[in-house]
C-alpha positions as CSV (number, residue, x, y, z in Angstrom):
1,X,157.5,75.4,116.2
2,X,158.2,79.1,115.8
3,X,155.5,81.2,116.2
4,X,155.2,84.4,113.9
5,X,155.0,87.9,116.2
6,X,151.7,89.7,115.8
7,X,151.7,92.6,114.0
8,X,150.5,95.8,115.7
9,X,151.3,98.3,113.2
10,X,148.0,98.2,111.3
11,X,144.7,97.3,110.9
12,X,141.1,98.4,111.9
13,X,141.4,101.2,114.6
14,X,140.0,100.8,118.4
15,X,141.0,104.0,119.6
16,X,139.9,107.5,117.8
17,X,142.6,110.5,117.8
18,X,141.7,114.1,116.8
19,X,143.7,116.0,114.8
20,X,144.0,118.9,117.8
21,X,145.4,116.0,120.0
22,X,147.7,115.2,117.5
23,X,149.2,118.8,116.8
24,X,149.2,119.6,120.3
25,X,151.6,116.2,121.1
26,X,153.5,117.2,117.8
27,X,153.6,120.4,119.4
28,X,155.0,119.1,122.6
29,X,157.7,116.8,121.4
30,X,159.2,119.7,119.4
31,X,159.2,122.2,122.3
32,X,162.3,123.7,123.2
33,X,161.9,122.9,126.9
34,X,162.8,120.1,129.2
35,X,159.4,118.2,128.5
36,X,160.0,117.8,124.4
37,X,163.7,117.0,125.5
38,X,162.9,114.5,127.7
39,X,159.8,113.1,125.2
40,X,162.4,113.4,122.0
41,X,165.1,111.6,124.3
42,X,162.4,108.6,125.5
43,X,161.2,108.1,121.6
44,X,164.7,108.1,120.7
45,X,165.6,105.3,122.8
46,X,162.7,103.3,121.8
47,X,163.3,103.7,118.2
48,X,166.4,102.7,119.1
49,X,166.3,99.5,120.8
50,X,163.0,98.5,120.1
51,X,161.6,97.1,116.5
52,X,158.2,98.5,114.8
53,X,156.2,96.1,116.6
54,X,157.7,96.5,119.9
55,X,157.1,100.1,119.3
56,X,154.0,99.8,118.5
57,X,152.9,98.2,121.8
58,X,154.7,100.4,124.0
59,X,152.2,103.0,122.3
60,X,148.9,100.8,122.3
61,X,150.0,100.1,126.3
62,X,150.8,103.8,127.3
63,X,147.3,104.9,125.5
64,X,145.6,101.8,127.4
65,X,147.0,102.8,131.0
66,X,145.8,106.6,130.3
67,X,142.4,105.5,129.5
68,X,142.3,103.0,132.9
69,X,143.5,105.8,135.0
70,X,142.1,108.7,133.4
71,X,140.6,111.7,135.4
72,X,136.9,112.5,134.7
């Protein structure tokens, strides 16, 4: 029996962005520096080899491993 991949590209949202984070990591990726190289280089090799879903829980992991080790 094959079992269809969960999708993790919609749906209701658990985490909440604000638009400032969002501009400011828009910001970053298109940076001429050696940071928004390396970030455009990382998502370009994800987009790459991995498929929307795949992509998606990369994201959903990085954002879950900030939040477990954040700083407060």
């Amino acid at each position: 029996m094959s079992l269809k991949p969960i999708d993790l590209t919609g749906g209701k949202s658990v985490y909440c962005f604000n638009q400032h984070q969002m501009d400011q990591s828009k910001r970053l990726y298109e940076e001429d520096s050696p940071s928004g190289q390396k970030i455009r280089e990382a998502v370009q090799r994800l987009e790459t080899d991995l498929s929307r879903n795949e992509q998606a829980t990369v994201a959903f992991t990085l954002i879950e491993h900030l939040n477990e080790t954040s700083e407060f």
